[in-house]
C-alpha positions in Angstrom: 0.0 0.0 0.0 1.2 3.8 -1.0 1.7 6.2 1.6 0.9 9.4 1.3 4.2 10.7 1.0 4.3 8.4 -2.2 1.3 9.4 -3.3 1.6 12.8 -3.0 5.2 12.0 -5.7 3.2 10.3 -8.0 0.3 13.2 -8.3 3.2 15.6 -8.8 5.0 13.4 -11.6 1.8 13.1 -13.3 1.0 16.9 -13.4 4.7 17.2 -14.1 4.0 14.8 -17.5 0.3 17.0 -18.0 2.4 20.4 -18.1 4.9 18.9 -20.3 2.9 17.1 -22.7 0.4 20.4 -22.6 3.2 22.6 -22.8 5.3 20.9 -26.1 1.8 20.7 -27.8 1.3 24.0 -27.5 4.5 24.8 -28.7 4.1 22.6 -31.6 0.6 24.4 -32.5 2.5 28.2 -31.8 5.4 27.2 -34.2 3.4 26.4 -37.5 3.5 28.8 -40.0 0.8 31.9 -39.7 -0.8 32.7 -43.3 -0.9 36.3 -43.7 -4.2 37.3 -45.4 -6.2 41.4 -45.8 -9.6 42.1 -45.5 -11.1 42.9 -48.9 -11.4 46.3 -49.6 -14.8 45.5 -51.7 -18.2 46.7 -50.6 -22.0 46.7 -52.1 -24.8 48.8 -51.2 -28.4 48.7 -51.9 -29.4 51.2 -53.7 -32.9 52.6 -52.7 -35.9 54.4 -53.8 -35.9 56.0 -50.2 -34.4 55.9 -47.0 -35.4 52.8 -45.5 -35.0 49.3 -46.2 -38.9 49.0 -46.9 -37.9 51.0 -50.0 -37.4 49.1 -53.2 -33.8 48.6 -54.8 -33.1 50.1 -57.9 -29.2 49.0 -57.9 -26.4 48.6 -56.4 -23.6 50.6 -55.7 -19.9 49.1 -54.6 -16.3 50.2 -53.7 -14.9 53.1 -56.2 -18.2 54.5 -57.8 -18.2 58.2 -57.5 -21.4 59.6 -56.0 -22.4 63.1 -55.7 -24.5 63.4 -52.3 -27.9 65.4 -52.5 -30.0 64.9 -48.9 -28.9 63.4 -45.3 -31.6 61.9 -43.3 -30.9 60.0 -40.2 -29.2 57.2 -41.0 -29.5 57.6 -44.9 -27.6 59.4 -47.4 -29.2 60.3 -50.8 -27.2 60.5 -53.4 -26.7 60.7 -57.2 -24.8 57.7 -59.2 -24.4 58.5 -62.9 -26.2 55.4 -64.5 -28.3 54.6 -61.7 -29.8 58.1 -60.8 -31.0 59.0 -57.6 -31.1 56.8 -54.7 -30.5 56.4 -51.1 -28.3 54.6 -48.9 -27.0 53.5 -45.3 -25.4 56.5 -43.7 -21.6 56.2 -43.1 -20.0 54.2 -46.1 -19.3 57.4 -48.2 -16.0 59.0 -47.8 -14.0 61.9 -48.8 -11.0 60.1 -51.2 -11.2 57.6 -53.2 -10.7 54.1 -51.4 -7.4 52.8 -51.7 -8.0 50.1 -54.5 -9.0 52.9 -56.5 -6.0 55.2 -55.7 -3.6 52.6 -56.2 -4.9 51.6 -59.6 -4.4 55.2 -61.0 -1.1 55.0 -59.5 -0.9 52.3 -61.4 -1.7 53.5 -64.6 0.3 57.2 -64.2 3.3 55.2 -63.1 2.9 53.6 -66.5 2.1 56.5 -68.6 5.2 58.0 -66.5 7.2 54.7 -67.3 6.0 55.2 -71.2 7.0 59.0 -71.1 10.2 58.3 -70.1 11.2 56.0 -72.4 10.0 58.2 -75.1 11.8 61.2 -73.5 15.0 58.7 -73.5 14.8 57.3 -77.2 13.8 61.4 -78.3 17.5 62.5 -76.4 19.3 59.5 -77.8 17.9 60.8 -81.5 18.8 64.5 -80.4 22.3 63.5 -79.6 22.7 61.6 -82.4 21.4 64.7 -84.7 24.1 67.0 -82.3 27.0 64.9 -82.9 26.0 64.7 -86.7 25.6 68.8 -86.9 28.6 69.3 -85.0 30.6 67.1 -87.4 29.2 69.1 -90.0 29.9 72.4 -88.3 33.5 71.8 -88.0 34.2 70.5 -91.9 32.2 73.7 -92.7 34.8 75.8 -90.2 37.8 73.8 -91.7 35.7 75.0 -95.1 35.5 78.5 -93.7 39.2 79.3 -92.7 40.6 77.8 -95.9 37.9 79.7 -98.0 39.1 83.4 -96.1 42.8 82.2 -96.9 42.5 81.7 -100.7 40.6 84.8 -100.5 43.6 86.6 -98.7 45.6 85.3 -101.0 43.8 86.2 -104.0 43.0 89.8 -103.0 47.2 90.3 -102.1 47.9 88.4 -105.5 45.4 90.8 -107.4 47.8 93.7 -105.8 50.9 92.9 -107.0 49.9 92.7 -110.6 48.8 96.7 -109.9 52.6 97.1 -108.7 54.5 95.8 -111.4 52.7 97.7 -114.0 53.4 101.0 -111.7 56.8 99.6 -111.5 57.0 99.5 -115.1 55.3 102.5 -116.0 58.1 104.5 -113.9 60.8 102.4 -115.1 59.7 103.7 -118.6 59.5 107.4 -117.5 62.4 107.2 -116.3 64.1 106.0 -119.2 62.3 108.1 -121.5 63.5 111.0 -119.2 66.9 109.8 -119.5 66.9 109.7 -123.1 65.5 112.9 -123.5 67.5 114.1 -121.1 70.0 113.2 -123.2 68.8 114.6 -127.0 68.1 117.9 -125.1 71.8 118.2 -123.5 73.4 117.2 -127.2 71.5 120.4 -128.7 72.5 122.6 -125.8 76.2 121.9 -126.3 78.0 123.8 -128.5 79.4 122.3 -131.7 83.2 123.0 -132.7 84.1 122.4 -135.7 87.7 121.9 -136.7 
């Protein structure tokens, strides 16, 4: 037969083997993977012929239509929808943006307009480079063009000269020949003969 100090063990071991078996299952069920999941951001309303739900439904409304509000009653909000009319609906599920599906899918589509922009701004500066380095080729054959153009013109307009100086040159040459001469027919007359 147990004593009670041996019983009193035993209860304690068996707790002990409780806690422990309690304790590793739990761990076991903590350490499985979580699943991360959102809430979907996707909401329908009833659209009403007045503010009640007694009122008949003339469509339906959901997450991103526009509305333009017209009357508040308690706990209804009328409003305008541009297919559907006039109608009313439960107070509070209007609000002042856009909801954040809506926001992200004209991020969306700017970010690719701004994506397409960009790689036509990129393929429009490659062009213009392409034209630059093309007109700046250009530019310096027509300043190598340029230079030696105003040289041959130097050159004719100081060769067109010296054609002007020669015939000066000669000219006075001539005169003064023809002064010497008659320099010299003039001095014979002025001399006195003798005659012997």
């Amino acid at each position: 037969m147990p004593t009670p100090r041996h019983r009193a063990t035993r209860q304690r071991a068996r707790w002990a083997a409780i806690l422990l078996l309690g304790g590793s299952a739990l761990g076991i069920a903590g350490s499985a993977p979580a699943e991360t999941a959102w809430v979907k951001d996707e909401l329908r309303l009833n659209l009403r012929t007045g503010p009640g739900v007694q009122y008949r439904i003339v469509g339906v409304v959901k997450t991103g239509d526009a509305v333009q509000i017209l009357d508040r009653t308690e706990g209804w909000t009328q409003i305008r929808v541009g297919s559907l009319g006039d109608g009313w609906i439960p107070e509070g599920y209007l609000q002042g943006e856009a909801p954040a599906g809506v926001r992200l899918a004209q991020s969306e589509a700017q970010t690719s307009e701004s994506r397409e922009q960009l790689a036509s701004l990129k393929s429009e500066v490659e062009r213009l480079t392409q034209q630059n380095e093309e007109i700046a080729g250009r530019d310096a054959g027509q300043r190598a063009s340029l230079e030696r153009l105003s040289r041959e013109n130097f050159e004719l307009r100081a060769g067109a000269r010296w054609p002007e100086w020669i015939t000066g040159a000669g000219i006075l040459a001539a005169g003064m020949v023809l002064g010497a001469i008659l320099h010299a027919i003039s001095a014979r007359r002025a001399r006195p003969r003798l005659r012997i």
